[in-house]
KESERO-875731 format. One record per residue: residue in one letter; y, z, x of N, C-alpha, C in turn; residue number from 1. Coordinates in pm, whole numbers, plus 50000, padded with zeros to 5 digits. Each point is the difference from the previous one (the first is absolute). Layout:
<nodes>
NODE   code     nc2     nc3     nc1    cac2    cac3    cac1     cc2     cc3     cc1   pos
NODE      a       Y       Z       X       Y       Z       X       Y       Z       X   NUM
...
</nodes>
This chain:
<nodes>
NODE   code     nc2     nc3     nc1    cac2    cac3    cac1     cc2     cc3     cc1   pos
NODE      x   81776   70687   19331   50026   50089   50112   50101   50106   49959     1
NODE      x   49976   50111   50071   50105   50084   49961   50101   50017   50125     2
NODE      x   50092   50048   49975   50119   50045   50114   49986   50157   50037     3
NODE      x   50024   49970   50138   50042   50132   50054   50090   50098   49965     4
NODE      x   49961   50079   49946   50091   50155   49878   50131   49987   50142     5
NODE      x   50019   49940   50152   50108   50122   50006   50094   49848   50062     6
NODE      x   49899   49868   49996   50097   49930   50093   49995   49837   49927     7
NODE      x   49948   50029   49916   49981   49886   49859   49968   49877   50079     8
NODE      x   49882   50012   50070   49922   49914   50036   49887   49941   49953     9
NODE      x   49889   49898   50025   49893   50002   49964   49886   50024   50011    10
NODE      x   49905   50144   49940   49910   50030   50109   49911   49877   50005    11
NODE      x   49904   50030   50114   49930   49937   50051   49789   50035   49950    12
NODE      x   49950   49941   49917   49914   50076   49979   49861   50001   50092    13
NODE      x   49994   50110   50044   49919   50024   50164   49853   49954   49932    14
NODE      x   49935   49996   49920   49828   49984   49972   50010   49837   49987    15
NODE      x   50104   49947   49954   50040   49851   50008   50007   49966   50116    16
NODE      x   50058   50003   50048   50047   50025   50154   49856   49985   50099    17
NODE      x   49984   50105   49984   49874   50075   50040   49849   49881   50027    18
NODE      x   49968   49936   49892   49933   49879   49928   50015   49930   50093    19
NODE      x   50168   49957   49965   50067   49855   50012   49917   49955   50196    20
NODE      x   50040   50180   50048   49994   49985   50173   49827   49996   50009    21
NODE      x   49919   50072   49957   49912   50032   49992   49912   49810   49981    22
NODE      x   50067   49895   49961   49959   49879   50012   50086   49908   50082    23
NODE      x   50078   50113   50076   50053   49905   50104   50116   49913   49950    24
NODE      x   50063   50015   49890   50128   49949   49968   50126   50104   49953    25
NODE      x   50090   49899   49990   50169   50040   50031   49937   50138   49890    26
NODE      x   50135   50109   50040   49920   50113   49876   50154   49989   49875    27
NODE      x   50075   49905   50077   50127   49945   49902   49928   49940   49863    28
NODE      x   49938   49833   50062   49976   49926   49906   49853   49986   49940    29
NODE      x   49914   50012   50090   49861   50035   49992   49966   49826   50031    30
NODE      x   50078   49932   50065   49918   49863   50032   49996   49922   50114    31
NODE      x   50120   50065   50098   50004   49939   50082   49881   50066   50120    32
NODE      x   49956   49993   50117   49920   50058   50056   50074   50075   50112    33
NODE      x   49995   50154   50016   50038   50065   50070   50021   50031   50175    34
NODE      x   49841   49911   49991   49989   50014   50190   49994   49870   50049    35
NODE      x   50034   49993   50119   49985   49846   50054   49886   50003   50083    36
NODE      x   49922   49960   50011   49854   50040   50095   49950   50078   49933    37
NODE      x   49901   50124   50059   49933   50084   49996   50081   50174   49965    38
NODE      x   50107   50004   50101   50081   50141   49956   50119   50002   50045    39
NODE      x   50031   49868   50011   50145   50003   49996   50102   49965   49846    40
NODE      x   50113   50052   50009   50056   50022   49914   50114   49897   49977    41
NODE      x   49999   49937   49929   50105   49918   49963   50130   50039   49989    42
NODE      x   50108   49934   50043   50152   50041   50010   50033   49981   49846    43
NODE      x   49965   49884   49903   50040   50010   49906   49885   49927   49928    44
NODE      x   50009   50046   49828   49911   49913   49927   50064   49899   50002    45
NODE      x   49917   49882   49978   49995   49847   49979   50044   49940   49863    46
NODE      x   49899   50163   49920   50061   49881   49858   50100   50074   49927    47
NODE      x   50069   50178   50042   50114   50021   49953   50093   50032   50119    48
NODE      x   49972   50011   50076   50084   50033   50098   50033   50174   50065    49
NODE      x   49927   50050   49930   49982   50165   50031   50012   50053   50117    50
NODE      x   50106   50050   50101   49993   50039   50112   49839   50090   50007    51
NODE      x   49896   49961   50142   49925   50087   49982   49997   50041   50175    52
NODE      x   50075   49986   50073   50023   50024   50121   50048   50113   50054    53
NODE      x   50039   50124   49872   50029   50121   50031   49873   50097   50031    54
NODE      x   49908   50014   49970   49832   50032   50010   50012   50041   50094    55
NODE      x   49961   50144   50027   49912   50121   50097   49894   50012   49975    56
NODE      x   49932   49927   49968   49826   50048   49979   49941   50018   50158    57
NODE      x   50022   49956   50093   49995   50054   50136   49855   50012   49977    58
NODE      x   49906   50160   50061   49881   50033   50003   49917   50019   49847    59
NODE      x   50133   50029   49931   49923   50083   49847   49888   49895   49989    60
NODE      x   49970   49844   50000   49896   49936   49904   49908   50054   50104    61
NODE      x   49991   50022   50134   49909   50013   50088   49949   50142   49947    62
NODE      x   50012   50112   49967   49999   50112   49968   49954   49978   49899    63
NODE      x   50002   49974   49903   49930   49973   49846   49884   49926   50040    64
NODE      x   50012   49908   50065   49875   49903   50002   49888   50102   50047    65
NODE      x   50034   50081   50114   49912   50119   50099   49937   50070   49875    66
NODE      x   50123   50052   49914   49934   50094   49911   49919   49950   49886    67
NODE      x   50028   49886   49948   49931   49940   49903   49865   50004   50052    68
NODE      x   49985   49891   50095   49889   49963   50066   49888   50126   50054    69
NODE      x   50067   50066   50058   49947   50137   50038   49916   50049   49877    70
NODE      x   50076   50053   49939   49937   50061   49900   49865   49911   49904    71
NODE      x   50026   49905   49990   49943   49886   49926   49851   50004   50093    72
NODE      x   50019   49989   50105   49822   49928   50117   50016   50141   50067    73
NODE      x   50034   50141   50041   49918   50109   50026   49912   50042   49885    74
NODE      x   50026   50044   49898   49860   50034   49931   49919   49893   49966    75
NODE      x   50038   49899   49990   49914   49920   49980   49902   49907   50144    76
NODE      x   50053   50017   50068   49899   50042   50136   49913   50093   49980    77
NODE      x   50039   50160   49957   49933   50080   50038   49880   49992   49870    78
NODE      x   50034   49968   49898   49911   49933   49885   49895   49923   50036    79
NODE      x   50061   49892   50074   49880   49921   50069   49909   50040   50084    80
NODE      x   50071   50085   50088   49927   50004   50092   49857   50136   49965    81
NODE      x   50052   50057   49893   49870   50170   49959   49964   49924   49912    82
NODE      x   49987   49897   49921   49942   49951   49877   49898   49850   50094    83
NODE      x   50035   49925   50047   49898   49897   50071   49962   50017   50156    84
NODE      x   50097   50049   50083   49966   50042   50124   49958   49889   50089    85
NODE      x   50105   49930   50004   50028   49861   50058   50017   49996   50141    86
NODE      x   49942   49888   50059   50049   50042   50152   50125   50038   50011    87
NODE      x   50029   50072   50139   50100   50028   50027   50132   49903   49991    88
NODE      x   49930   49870   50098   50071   49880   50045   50075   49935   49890    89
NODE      x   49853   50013   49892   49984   49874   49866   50184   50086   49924    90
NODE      x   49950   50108   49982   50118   50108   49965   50148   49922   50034    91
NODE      x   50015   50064   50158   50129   49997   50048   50069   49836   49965    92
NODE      x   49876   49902   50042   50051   49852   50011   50073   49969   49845    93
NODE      x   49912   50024   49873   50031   49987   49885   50135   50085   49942    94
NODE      x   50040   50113   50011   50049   50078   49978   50174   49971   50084    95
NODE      x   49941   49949   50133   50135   49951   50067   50046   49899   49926    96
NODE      x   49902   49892   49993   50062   49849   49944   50082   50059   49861    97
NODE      x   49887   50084   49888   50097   50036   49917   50144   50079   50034    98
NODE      x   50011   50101   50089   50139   50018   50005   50045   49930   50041    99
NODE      x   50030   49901   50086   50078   49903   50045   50037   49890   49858   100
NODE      x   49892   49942   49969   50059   49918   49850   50053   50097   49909   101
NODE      x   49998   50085   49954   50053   50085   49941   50157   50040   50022   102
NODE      x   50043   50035   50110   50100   50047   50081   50094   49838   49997   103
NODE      x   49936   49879   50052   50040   49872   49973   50086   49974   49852   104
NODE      x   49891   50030   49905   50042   49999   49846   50128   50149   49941   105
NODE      x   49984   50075   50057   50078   50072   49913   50153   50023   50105   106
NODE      x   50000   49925   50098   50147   50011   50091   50095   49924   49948   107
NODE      x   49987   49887   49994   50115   49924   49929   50045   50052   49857   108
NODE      x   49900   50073   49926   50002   49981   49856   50081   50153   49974   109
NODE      x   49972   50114   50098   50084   50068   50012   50085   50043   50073   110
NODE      x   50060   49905   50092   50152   49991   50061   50070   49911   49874   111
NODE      x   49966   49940   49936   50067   49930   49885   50031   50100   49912   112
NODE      x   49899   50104   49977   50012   50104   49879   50115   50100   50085   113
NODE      x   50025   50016   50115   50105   50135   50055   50091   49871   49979   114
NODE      x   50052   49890   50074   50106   49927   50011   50063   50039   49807   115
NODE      x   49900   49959   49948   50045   49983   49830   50045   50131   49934   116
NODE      x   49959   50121   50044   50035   50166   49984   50119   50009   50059   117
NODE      x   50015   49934   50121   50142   49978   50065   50123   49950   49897   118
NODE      x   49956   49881   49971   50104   49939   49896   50019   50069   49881   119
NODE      x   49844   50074   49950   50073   50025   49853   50047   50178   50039   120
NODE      x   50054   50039   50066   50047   50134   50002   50149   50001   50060   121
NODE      x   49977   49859   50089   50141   49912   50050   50031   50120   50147   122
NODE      x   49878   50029   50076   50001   50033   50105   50068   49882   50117   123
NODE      x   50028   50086   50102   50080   49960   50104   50126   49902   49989   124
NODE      x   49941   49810   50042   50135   49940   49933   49967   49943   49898   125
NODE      x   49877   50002   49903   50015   49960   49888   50054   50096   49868   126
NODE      x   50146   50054   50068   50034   50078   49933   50091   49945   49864   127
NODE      x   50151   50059   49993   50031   49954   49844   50066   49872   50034   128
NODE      x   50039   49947   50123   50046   49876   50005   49930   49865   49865   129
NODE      x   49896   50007   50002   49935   49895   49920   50015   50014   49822   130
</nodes>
């Protein structure tokens, strides 16, 4: 790791980080598990002890998920729908279930990835205290 040029700290490396949240663990140690349930956030890791209770991820994972997802099943709706010309119904029903499992899968995995961008930039209170 290297130190911070102005406050001889240790940075934090964000694509590590990044990973670590991105599978739902501490973005400290990479082993303990980050959320307790579904999208809640743990006060501390288990297996180092990492404050992780400072976290504003607030709306952002909701906002990424919109845009991921969005972008991902509109053209590819509109693909489907000028290339086989599927019922309407057959369309909407399939296309919903996929955004919904979709939206399911990528929420937890990126409120873990902002919580972990949080830590390694040492936003809000995961600042230089640690």
């Amino acid at each position: 790791m290297t130190t911070h040029p102005d406050l001889g700290i240790d940075d934090r490396p964000m694509r590590q980080a990044m990973l670590r949240g991105w599978r739902r663990r501490c973005p400290g140690c990479g082993a303990g598990p980050m959320l307790n349930g579904y999208l809640k956030v743990r006060d501390n890791c288990p297996v180092c002890g990492e404050a992780l209770h400072h976290h504003r991820a607030d709306d952002g994972p909701a906002y990424l998920t919109i845009l991921i997802v969005g972008h991902i099943l509109a053209p590819l709706i509109l693909f489907v729908f000028i290339e086989f010309r599927p019922d309407p119904l057959t369309l909407a029903t399939v296309f919903s279930i996929g955004t919904v499992a979709l939206s399911l899968y990528l929420l937890p995995r990126l409120k873990g990835m902002l919580v972990a961008i949080q830590w390694s930039r040492r936003m809000h209170g995961f600042g230089l205290a640690a």
